[in-house]
C-alpha angles and dihedrals in degrees: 000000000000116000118267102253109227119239126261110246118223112230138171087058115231095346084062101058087052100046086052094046095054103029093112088048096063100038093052081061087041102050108168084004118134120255096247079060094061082038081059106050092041078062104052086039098056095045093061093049116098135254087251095043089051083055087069097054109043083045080064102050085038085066092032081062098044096056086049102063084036083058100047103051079053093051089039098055090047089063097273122155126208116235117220130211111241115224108207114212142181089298098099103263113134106242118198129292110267112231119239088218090050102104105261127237117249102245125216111018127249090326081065092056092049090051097043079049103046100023101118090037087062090048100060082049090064123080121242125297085024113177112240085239079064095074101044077058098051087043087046094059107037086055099048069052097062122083125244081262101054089046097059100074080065102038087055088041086062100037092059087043098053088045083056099048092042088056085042097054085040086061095038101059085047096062086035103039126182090355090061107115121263106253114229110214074192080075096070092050097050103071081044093059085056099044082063089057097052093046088065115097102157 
């Protein structure tokens, strides 16, 4: 008797079912692109769509769930057993191998966005033979400067970067599957713990 297959979940809400809908479409405009292309172009696609439009879609995801669940108490009761997806951490553990073509996570914050910004600017600012840990200082210290005004172009700059790269990875682990890489929300905090660092100057 062969094994109960477990049920594909549907993930990424109403944007996935659009993504997955269209998907061909995309790729057909994108030949030899790379995936995070094709990531790219679903985005820009989806934003334009109406309210109205989007109600389609998460009617459709809201079905697809509901099967699923549907699916799974069935494959469930048959003997079935769930597979989870282990999350490697700083334990030691190997996680997978990220892939250079997977959309990449805006790193730092709005602060990030300030240095990448402002980042040759700083260095003409150093004195010759300057550390590289001498500019995330000088960085550090002209953006604890800046008021919470000046500091909202870049919030938002970041806000809209990090929605981007959310619908992108959605899209990502969709066209990769299970050997999309595990994402690490560990990742975000780290540049802000250096962006503490360089803002010390005692």
């Amino acid at each position: 008797m062969a094994s109960p297959v477990q049920p594909k979940k549907p993930v990424g809400g109403a944007y996935g079912q659009f993504t997955s809908e269209k998907r061909a479409e995309f790729q057909k405009e994108l030949v030899g692109q790379k995936a995070s292309e094709v990531s790219k172009l679903a985005s820009e696609r989806w934003k334009k769509l109406s309210d109205a439009q989007k109600a389609v879609y998460q009617k459709k995801y809201e079905a697809a769930k509901e099967k699923y669940d549907k699916d799974l108490a069935v494959f469930e009761a048959a003997g079935g057993v769930k597979e989870k997806i282990a999350r490697k951490g700083k334990d030691g553990k190997v996680k997978k191998a990220k892939d250079p073509d997977a959309p990449k996570r805006p790193a730092g914050g709005a602060y990030g966005i300030f240095l990448a910004e402002n980042r040759d600017k700083i260095i003409k600012t150093l004195p010759k033979g300057y550390k590289i840990t001498d500019i995330s200082k000088a960085a550090g210290v002209q953006w604890k400067a800046l008021s919470e005004k000046e500091q909202k172009p870049y919030q938002e700059k970041y806000q809209k970067k990090n929605a981007e790269y959310k619908a992108a990875m959605e899209e990502y682990k969709k066209l990769r599957g299970k050997d999309a890489p595990v994402e690490d929300d560990e990742e975000n905090a780290e540049p802000a713990k250096k962006k503490m660092k360089g803002k010390k100057t005692s």
